[in-house]
C-alpha positions in Angstrom: 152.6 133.4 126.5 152.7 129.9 128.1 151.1 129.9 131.6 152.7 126.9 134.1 150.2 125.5 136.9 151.8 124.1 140.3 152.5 120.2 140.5 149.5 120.6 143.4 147.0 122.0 140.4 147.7 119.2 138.1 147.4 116.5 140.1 144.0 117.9 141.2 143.1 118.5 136.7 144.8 114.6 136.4 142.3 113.5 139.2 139.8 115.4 137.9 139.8 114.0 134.2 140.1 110.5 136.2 137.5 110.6 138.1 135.0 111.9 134.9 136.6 108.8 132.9 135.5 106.7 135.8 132.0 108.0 136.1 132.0 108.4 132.4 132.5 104.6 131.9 129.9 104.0 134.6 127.0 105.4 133.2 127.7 103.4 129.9 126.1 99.8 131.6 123.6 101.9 132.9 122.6 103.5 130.2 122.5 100.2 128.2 120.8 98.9 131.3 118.0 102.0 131.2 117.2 100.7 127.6 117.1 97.4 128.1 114.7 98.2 130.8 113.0 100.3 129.0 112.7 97.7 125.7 111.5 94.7 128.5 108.5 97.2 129.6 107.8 98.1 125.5 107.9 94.3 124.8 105.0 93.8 127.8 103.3 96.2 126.5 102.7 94.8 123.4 102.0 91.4 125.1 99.0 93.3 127.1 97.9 94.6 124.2 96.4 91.1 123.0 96.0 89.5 126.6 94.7 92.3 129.3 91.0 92.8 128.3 89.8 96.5 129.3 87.7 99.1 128.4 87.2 103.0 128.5 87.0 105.9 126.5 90.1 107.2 124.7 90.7 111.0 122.9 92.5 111.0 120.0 94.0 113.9 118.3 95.6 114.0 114.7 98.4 116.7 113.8 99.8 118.5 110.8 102.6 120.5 111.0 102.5 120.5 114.7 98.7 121.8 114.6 95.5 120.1 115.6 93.8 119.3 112.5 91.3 116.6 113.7 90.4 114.6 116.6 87.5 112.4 118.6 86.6 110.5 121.3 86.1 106.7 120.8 84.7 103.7 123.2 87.6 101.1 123.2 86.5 97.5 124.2 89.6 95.0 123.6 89.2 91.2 124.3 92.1 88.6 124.0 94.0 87.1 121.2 93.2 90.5 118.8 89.4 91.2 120.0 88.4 94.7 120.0 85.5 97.3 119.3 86.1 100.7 118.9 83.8 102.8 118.7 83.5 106.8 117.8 81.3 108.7 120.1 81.9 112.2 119.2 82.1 114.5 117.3 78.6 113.7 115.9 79.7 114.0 112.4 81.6 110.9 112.6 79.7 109.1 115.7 78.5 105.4 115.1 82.0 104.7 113.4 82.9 101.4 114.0 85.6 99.0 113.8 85.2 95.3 115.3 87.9 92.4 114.8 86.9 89.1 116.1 91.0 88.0 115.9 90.5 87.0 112.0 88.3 88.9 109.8 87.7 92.9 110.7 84.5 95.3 110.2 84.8 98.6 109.6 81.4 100.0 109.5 80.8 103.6 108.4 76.9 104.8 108.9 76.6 108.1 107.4 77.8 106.7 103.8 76.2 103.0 105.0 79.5 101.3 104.1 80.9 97.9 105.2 84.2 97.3 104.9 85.5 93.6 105.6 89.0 92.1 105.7 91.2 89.3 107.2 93.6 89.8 109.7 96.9 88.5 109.1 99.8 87.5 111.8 101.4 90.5 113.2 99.3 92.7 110.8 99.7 96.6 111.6 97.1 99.5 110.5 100.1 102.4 111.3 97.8 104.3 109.5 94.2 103.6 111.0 93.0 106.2 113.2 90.8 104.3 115.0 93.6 102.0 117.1 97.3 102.4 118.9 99.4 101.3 116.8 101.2 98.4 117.4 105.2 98.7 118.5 108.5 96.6 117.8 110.1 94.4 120.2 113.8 96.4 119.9 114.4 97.2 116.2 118.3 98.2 115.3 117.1 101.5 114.2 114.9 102.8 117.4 117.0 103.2 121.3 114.4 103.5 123.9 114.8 105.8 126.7 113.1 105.1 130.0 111.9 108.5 131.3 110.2 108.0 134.5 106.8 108.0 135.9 103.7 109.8 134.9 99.9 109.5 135.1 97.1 108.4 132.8 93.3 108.2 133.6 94.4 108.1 137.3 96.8 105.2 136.8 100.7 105.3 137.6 102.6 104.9 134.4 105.9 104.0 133.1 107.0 106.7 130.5 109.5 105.5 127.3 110.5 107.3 124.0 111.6 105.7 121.3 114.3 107.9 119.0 116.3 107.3 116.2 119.8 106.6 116.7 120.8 110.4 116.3 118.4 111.5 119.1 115.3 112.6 116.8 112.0 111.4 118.7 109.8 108.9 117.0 106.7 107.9 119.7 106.6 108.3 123.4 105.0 105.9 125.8 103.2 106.2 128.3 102.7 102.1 129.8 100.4 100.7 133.1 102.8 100.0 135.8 100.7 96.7 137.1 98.8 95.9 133.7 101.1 97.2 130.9 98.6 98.4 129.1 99.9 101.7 126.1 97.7 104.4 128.3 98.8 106.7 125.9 100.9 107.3 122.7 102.2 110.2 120.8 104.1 109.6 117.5 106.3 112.0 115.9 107.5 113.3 112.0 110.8 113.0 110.8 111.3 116.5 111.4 110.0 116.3 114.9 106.7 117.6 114.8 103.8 115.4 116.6 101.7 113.9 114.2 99.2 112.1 116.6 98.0 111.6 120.0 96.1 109.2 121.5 95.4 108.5 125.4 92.2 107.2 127.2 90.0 109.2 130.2 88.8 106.4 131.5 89.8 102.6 132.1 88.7 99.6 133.3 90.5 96.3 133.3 88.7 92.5 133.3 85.2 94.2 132.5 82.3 91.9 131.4 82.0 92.0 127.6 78.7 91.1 126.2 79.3 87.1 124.1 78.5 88.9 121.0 80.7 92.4 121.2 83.3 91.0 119.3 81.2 90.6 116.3 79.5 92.3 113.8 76.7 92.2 111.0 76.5 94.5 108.6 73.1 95.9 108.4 70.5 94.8 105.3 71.4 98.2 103.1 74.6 98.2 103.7 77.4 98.6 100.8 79.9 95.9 101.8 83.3 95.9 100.2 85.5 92.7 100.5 88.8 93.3 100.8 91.0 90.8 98.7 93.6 88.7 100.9 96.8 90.1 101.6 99.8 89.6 98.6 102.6 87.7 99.5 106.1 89.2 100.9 109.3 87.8 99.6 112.9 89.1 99.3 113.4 91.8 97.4 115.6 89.8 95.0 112.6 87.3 94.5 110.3 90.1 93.8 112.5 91.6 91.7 112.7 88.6 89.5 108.6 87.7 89.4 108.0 91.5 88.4 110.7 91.3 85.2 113.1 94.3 86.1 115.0 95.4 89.6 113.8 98.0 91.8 114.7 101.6 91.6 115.2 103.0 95.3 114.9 106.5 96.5 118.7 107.8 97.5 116.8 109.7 100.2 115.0 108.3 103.0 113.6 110.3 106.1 115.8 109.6 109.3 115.1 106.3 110.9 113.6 104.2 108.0 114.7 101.5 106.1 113.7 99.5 103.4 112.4 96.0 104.7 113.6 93.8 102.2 111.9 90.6 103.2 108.2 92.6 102.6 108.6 93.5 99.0 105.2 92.3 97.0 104.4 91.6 93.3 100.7 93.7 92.5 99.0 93.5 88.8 97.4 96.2 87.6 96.0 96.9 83.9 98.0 93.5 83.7 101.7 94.9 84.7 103.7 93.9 87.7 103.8 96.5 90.0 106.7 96.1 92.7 105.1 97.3 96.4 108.2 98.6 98.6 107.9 98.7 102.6 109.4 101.3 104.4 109.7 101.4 108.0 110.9 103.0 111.6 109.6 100.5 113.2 106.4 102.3 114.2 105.4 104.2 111.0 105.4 102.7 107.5 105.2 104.2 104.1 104.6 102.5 100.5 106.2 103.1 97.1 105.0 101.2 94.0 106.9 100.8 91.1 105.4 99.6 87.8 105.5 100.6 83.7 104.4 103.9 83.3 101.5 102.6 81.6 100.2 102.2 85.3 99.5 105.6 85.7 96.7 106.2 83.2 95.1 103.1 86.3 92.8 103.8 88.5 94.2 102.7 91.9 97.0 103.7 95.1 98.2 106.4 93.0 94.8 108.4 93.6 95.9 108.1 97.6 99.2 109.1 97.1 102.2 110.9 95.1 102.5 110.0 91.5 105.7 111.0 89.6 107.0 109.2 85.7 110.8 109.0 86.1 112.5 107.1 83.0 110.8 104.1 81.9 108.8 103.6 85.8 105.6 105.2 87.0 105.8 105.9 91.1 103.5 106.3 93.8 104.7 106.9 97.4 101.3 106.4 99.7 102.0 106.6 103.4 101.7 110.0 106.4 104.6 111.8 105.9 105.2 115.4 105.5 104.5 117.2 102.1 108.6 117.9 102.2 109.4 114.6 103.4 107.7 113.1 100.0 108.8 115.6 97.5 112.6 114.8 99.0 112.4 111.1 98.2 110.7 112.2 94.9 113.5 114.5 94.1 115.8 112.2 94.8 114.6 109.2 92.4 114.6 111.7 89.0 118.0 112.4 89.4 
């Protein structure tokens, strides 16, 4: 049966439907306007990060399948230009854990196993995998939309609150930023499937303190086992790599949501005297690593003890990196096919 409505009724449905298109189309600017907002506070953020010195004590807590499966406290001392000191406090098992970067060679000093690990920084360099530091964030990648949530509260100061998602909604870290110093207060990170994966805010903070002329630097005590890390390998194109290593690059036909291959960090390893091709992946806060080499390569001792190891055709793989158990065995599955 068809059902007629009065002239009076559909102009009022007509104004109706007009009116949502019109308030419809308004909230596009401002939603583009909330994220552009909400990138220009991200983007300050990471500015304060290297130029607002400060100091306090920060809890951080590492998850696994949504459970707490670790965590500590740690005594955060950042200078300019890339100066910090962090160092772990409690729980006593891993107290005197210490990590100290002058701006161009880091310290990472383990007591217990009296270990000294040393390194240079490079430009823009990122640990997304150190527990001892908040990671470092993108200006506005393609692949992340930033969402400006409000305000919150952090170690008693006001804060701007931002999370970062992939384009179809899933969340990938939240923010919470200093309102006056933009300063990350606090940071939670997230799995592909959703699931927190770390957390990391500070107690206690003070800004401009007065930082001892020799905090920034470190020497390793006298019985100390110091390893030297060798300097960084190169990134090229993925074409030039591709050509230095002697055969093209397999990639996985499954990649968790959000990531992408970043084709202008592909290196060239050698190990047992093969090229090994070292593939970035990235959401623009969390990276993983796949190497590709002969399969000779896995008989070596090296990332594939740290990682997944799988022989598929005439390759050996190894995907190192914190994503899920099923996250890894996807990608896997979907390079033997």
């Amino acid at each position: 049966m068809v059902k007629y409505v009065s002239h009076k009724v559909s102009r009022q449905l007509l104004g109706a439907g007009i009116t949502g298109l019109i308030c419809l189309a308004g909230m596009i600017p401002w939603a583009r306007a909330n994220e552009d907002w909400a990138w220009r506070v991200v983007q300050r953020s990471i500015q304060a990060g290297h130029n607002v010195p400060h100091q306090g004590y920060r809890n951080v807590v590492v998850f696994r399948q949504g459970q707490k499966v670790s965590g500590f406290v740690q005594k955060v001392s950042q200078g300019y230009g890339g100066q910090q000191r962090v160092v772990i406090v409690e729980p006593p098992a891993q107290r005197g854990r210490t990590e100290v970067c002058d701006g161009q060679t880091r310290w990472e000093y383990y007591p217990r196993v009296h270990k000294v690990i040393i390194s240079q920084v490079l430009e823009h360099h990122q640990h997304p995998l150190s527990s001892t530091e908040t990671p470092a964030l993108p200006s506005s990648p393609a692949n992340l939309h930033a969402h400006y949530l409000g305000d919150g509260q952090v170690a008693g100061r006001l804060t701007h609150i931002i999370q970062l998602t992939t384009p179809a909604g899933r969340p990938v870290c939240k923010l919470w930023i200093d309102h006056q110093k933009f300063v990350q207060l606090k940071v939670q990170r997230f799995s592909p499937s959703g699931e927190i994966t770390y957390s990391a805010y500070f107690t206690t903070i003070t800004y401009d303190p007065k930082f001892p002329p020799d905090l920034f630097t470190f020497t390793p005590p006298k019985d100390a086992h110091i390893i030297r890390v060798p300097p960084a390998l190169p990134r090229m194109d993925i074409k030039e790599a591709e050509r230095q290593a002697g055969f093209p690059a397999k990639l996985p036909r499954y990649i968790p949501e959000g990531y992408y291959l970043e084709r202008s960090r592909v290196a060239v390893a050698r190990m047992r005297g093969q090229s090994v091709l070292w593939l970035s992946f990235s959401n623009g806060v969390d990276r993983f690593s796949l190497f590709q080499g002969p399969r000779a390569i896995a008989a070596h001792k090296g990332p594939h003890q740290l990682g997944e190891c799988w022989i598929a055709g005439p390759f050996c793989f190894v995907l190192v990196g914190s994503l899920p158990a099923e996250e890894v065995q996807k990608i896997k599955k979907s390079m033997q096919r």
